[in-house]
N, C-alpha and C positions, 0 to 999 in steps of 0.2 A: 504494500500500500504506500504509495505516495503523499506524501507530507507538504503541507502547506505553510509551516512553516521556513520565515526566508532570516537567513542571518542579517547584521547590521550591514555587514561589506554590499549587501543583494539589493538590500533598500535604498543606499546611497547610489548604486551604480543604477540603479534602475528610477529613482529619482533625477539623477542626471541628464542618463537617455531622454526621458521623457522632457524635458527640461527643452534639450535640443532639439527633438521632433516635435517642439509647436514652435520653431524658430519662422520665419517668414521667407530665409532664406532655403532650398532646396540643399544645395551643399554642405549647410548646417547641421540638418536632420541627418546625415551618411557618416557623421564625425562617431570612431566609437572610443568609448572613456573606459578608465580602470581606476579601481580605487582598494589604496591598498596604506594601512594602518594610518590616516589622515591625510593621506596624499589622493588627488583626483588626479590623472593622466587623460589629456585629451590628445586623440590621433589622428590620422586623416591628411587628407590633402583641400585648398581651398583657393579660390583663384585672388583673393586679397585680403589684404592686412585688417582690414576693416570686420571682413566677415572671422577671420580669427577672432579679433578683440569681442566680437558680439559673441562668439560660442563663447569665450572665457567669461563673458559677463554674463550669461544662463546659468551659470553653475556654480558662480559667487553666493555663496550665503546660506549653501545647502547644509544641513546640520551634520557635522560628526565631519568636515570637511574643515582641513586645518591649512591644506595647502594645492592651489593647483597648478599643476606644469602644464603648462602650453605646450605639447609638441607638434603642434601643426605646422603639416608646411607649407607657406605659399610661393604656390607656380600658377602661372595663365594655362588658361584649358589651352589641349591640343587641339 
């Protein structure tokens, strides 16, 4: 039987997700995060600086999140 319950890492990361797929931007919602002992890891690629700084500002303020690394990289679509 499968369990319903989610750890705290489950709720954070999946609060995040959520967080970026009601972004406005399309490329936002594709970003995917990891979160691991207060650190949120955002990953992905984005075609500007701009739309980075909006994913990092989605995910500012989430509880139990102590720090977040921006790994995103931006390059222009092909």
């Amino acid at each position: 039987m499968e369990s319903s319950f989610s750890t705290p890492f489950d709720s954070v990361t999946e609060s995040a997700r959520k967080r970026l797929r009601s972004s406005p931007y399309l490329p936002v919602r594709s970003l995917s995060c990891e979160f691991d002992r207060g650190v949120l890891r955002l990953r992905g690629r984005l075609s500007s600086f701009y739309q980075k700084q909006l994913a990092q500002q989605a995910v500012v303020g989430l509880s139990g999140v102590e720090e977040v690394v921006n790994e995103v990289v931006v390059a222009p679509a092909i």
